[in-house]
C-alpha positions in Angstrom: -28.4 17.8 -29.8 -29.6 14.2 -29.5 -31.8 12.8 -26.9 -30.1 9.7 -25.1 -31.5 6.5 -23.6 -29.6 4.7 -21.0 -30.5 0.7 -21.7 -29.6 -1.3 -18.2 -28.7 -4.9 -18.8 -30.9 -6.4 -15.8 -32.5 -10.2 -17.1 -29.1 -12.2 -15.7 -29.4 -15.6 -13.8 -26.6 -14.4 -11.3 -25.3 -17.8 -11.9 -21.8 -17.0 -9.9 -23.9 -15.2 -7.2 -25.0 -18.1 -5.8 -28.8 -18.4 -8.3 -30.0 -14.9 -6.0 -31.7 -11.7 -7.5 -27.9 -10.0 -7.6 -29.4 -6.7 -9.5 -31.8 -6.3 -6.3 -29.8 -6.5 -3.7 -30.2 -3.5 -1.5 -26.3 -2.2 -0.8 -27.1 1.7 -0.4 -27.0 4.0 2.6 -30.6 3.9 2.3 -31.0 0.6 0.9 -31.0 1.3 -2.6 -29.5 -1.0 -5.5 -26.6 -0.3 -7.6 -28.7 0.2 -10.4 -30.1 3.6 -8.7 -26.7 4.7 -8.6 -26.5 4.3 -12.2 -29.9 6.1 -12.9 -29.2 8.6 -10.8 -26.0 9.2 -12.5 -27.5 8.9 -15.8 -30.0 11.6 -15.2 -27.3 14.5 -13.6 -25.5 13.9 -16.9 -28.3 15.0 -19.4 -30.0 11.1 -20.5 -33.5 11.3 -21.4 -34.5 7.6 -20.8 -34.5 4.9 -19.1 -34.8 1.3 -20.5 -34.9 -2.2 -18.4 -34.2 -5.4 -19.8 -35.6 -7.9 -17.2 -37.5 -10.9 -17.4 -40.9 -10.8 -17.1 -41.1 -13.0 -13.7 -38.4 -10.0 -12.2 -40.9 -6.9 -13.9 -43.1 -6.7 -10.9 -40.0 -6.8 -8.3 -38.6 -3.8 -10.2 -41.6 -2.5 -10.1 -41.6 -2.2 -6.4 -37.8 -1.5 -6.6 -37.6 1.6 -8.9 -39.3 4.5 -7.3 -42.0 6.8 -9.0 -39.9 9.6 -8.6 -37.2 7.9 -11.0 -40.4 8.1 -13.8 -41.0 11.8 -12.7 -37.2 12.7 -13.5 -37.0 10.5 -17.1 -39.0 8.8 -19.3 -39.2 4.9 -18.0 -39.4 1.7 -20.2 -39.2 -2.1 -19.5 -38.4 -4.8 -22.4 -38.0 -8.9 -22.0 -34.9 -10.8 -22.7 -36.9 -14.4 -23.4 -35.2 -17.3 -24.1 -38.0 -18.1 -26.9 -37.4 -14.5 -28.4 -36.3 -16.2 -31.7 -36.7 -14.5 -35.1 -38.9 -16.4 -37.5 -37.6 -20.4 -38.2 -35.7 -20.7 -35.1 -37.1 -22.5 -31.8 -35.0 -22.7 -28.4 -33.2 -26.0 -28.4 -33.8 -28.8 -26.0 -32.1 -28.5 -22.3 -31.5 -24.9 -23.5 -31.7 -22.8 -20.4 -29.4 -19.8 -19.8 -30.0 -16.7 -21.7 -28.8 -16.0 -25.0 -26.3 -13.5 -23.8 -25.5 -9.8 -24.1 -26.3 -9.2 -27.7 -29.6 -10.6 -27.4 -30.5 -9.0 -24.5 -30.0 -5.4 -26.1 -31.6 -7.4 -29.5 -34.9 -6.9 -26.8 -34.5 -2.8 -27.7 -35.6 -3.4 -31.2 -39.0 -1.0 -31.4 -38.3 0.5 -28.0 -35.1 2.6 -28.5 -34.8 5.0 -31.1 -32.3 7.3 -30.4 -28.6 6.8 -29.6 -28.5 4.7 -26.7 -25.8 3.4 -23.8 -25.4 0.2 -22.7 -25.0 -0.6 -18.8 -24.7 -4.2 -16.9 -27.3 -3.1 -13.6 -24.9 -4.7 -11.1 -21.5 -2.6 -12.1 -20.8 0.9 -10.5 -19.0 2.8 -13.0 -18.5 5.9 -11.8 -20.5 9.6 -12.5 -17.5 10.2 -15.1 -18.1 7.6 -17.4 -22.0 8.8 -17.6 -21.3 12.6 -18.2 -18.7 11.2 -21.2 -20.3 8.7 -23.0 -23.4 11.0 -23.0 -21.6 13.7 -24.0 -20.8 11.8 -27.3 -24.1 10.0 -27.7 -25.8 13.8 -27.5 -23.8 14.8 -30.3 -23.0 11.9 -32.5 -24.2 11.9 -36.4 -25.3 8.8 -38.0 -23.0 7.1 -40.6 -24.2 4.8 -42.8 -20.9 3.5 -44.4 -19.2 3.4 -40.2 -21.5 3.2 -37.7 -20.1 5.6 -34.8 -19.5 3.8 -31.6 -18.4 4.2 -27.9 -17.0 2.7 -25.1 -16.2 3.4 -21.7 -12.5 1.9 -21.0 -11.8 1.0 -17.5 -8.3 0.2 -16.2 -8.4 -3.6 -15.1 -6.7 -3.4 -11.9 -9.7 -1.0 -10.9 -12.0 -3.8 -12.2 -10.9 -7.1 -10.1 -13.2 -8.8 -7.4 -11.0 -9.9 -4.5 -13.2 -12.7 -4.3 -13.0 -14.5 -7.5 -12.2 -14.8 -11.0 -14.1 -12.0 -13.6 -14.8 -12.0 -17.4 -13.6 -9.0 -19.2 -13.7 -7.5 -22.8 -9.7 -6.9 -23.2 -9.3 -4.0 -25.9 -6.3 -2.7 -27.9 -6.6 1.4 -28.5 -4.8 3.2 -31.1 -3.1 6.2 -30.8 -6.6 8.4 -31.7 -8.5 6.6 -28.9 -9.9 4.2 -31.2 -10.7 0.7 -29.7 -8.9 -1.6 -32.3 -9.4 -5.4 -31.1 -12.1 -6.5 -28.6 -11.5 -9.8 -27.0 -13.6 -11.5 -24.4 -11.3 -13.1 -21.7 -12.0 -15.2 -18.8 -11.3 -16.3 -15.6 -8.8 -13.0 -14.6 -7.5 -13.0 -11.5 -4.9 -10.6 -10.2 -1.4 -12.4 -8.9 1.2 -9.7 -7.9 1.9 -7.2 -10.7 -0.1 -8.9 -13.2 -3.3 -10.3 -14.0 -3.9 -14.4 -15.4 -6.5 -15.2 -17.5 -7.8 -17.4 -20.1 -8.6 -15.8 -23.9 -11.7 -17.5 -25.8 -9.8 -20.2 -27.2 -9.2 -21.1 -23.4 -5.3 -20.5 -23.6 -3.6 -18.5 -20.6 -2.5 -15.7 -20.9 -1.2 -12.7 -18.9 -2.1 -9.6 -18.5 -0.7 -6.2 -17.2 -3.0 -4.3 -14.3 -3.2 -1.4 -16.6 -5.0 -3.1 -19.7 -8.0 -1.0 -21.0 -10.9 -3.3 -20.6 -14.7 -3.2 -21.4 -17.4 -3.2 -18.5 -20.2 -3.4 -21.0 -20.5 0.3 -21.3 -20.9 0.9 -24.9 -22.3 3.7 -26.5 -24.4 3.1 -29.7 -26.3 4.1 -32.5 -30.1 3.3 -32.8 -29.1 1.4 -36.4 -27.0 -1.0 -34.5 -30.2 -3.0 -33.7 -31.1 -3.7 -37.2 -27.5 -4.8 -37.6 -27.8 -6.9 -34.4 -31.3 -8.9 -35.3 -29.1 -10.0 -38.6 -26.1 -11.2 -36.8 -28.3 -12.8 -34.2 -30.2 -15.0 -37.3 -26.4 -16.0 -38.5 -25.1 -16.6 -35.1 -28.2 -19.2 -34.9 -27.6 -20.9 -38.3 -23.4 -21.7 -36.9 -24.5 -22.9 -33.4 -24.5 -26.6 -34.9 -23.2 -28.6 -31.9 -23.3 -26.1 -29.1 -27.2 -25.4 -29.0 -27.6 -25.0 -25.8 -24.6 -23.2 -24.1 -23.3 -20.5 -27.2 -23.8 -16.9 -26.7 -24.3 -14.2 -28.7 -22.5 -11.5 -27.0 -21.6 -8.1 -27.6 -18.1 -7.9 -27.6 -18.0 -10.7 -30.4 -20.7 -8.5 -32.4 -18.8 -5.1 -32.4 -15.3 -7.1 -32.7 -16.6 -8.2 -35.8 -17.8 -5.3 -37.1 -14.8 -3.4 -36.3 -12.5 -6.1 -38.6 -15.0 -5.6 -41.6 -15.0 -1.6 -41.5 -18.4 -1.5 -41.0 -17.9 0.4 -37.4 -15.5 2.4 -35.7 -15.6 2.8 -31.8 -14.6 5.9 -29.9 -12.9 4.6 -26.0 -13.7 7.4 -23.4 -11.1 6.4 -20.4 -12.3 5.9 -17.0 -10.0 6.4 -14.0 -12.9 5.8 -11.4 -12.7 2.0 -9.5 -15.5 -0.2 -10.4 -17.4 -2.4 -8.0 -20.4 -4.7 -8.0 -21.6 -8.2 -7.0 -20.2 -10.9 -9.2 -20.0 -12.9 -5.8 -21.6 -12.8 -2.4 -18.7 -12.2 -0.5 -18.4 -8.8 -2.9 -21.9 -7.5 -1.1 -19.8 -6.5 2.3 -17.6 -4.0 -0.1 -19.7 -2.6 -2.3 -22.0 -1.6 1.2 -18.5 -0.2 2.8 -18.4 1.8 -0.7 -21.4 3.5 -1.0 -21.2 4.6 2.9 -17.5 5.9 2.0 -19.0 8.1 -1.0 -21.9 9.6 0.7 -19.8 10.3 3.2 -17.3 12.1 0.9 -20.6 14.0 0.2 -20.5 12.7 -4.1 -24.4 11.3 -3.1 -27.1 12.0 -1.1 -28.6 9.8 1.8 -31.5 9.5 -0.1 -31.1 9.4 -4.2 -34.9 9.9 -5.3 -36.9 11.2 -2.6 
């Protein structure tokens, strides 16, 4: 059986959240972050690591944030999702400020994780099912070097929505043998009656039903995937001509593309649990209202990591 690291996506602006610290905000029964939840989660279903991707001004906040007990339950690591973490040749282009996007930030991994890894955003709540499955298959998976062996966690998308604004979401097609066929990223979904509006990347609308699979960024991979990942970041870099300072390399794009050229094949592991996190302030109030209703239901403790 493999060991497993859990990588937790944590070095976002929170640009819709108003410019805050949204992976720090404190919305437990006991004032812990959502993140925690994750962790915790992570660690009843069998993961041997930890990993952060923060930036290093955040690394002494998480510091204070994640308790020692966390470190005394699985091994801990932090790695930095720079702006100037180019590969050799490249520089960050003028008035570039935003990150790089997903795939760079889990292009940070590279030296850290070497085992087969899961991918989580730290402000999402996913559920304990998705953990215990997508480490169930990262604990057993074999390495391929013809089709790398992939996973991700499919949520429905009605469980997904904010009531307070519009989300991004990674809209899959699924075959028959619960293989994920076609990955788009779409924007700007919004529910409106029985259905779901968006706008797909070429910034069309489009329409959606509420019970679309969709990706929350929960991917299981491979440790091989990040020498695939440094190369794609160099050629995403040499097409950016023109849109220096606002293109991102992002994860959904990276695997999309592998999947059309063979070169991967990704396993979906359905989710029925209900998401929730803080793409926007107002979303704070019910995530709160959410962890009180599950401690309550007794599926946590008042204190995760005494």
């Amino acid at each position: 059986m493999n060991k497993t690291a859990l990588v937790i996506m944590a070095a976002g602006m929170g640009s819709r959240y108003g410019g805050g610290i949204k992976q720090l905000e404190h919305v437990g029964v006991s004032g812990e972050i959502i993140m925690e939840y994750s962790i915790y989660d992570a660690i009843a279903a069998g993961f041997d690591k930890v990993v952060f991707i923060t930036r290093k001004e955040l690394y002494e906040e998480f510091k204070k944030i994640i308790k020692p007990s966390v470190a005394e339950k699985v091994e801990v690591e932090y790695v930095f999702q720079e702006l100037d973490n180019l590969p050799e040749g490249f520089s960050v282009p003028e008035g570039r400020t935003k990150p790089w996007g997903t795939g760079h930030a889990i292009l940070s991994c590279l030296g850290t994780v070497k085992e087969p890894f899961a991918v989580i955003n730290a402000d999402d709540y996913y559920g304990k099912e998705a953990f215990i499955k997508i480490h169930d298959f990262l604990a057993n998976v074999s390495m391929n070097p013809h089709c790398m062996p992939f996973s991700m966690v499919g949520f429905v998308l009605e469980n997904t929505l904010s009531e307070n604004g519009q989300v991004t979401r990674g809209v899959c097609r699924v075959d028959e043998a619960h293989k994920l066929t076609h990955i788009e990223e779409t924007f700007g979904i919004e529910k409106k009656g029985e259905i779901a509006v968006a706008k797909n990347g070429a910034g069309e609308p489009v329409e959606l039903a509420l019970t679309t699979p969709v990706s929350m960024n929960m991917w299981g991979f491979t440790p091989d995937f990040l020498d695939t990942l440094e190369a794609r970041f160099t050629e995403f870099l040499e097409g950016i001509s023109g849109n220096e300072t606002k293109a991102e390399f992002l994860l959904p794009e990276v695997v999309g593309s592998l999947l059309r050229e063979g070169k991967a094949e990704v396993s979906v592991l359905t989710s029925k649990d209900k998401w929730f996190g803080v793409t926007y302030h107002e979303d704070k109030e019910m995530v709160v209202s959410s962890f009180r209703a599950l401690y309550e239901k007794g599926e946590y403790p008042e204190k995760l990591f005494q």
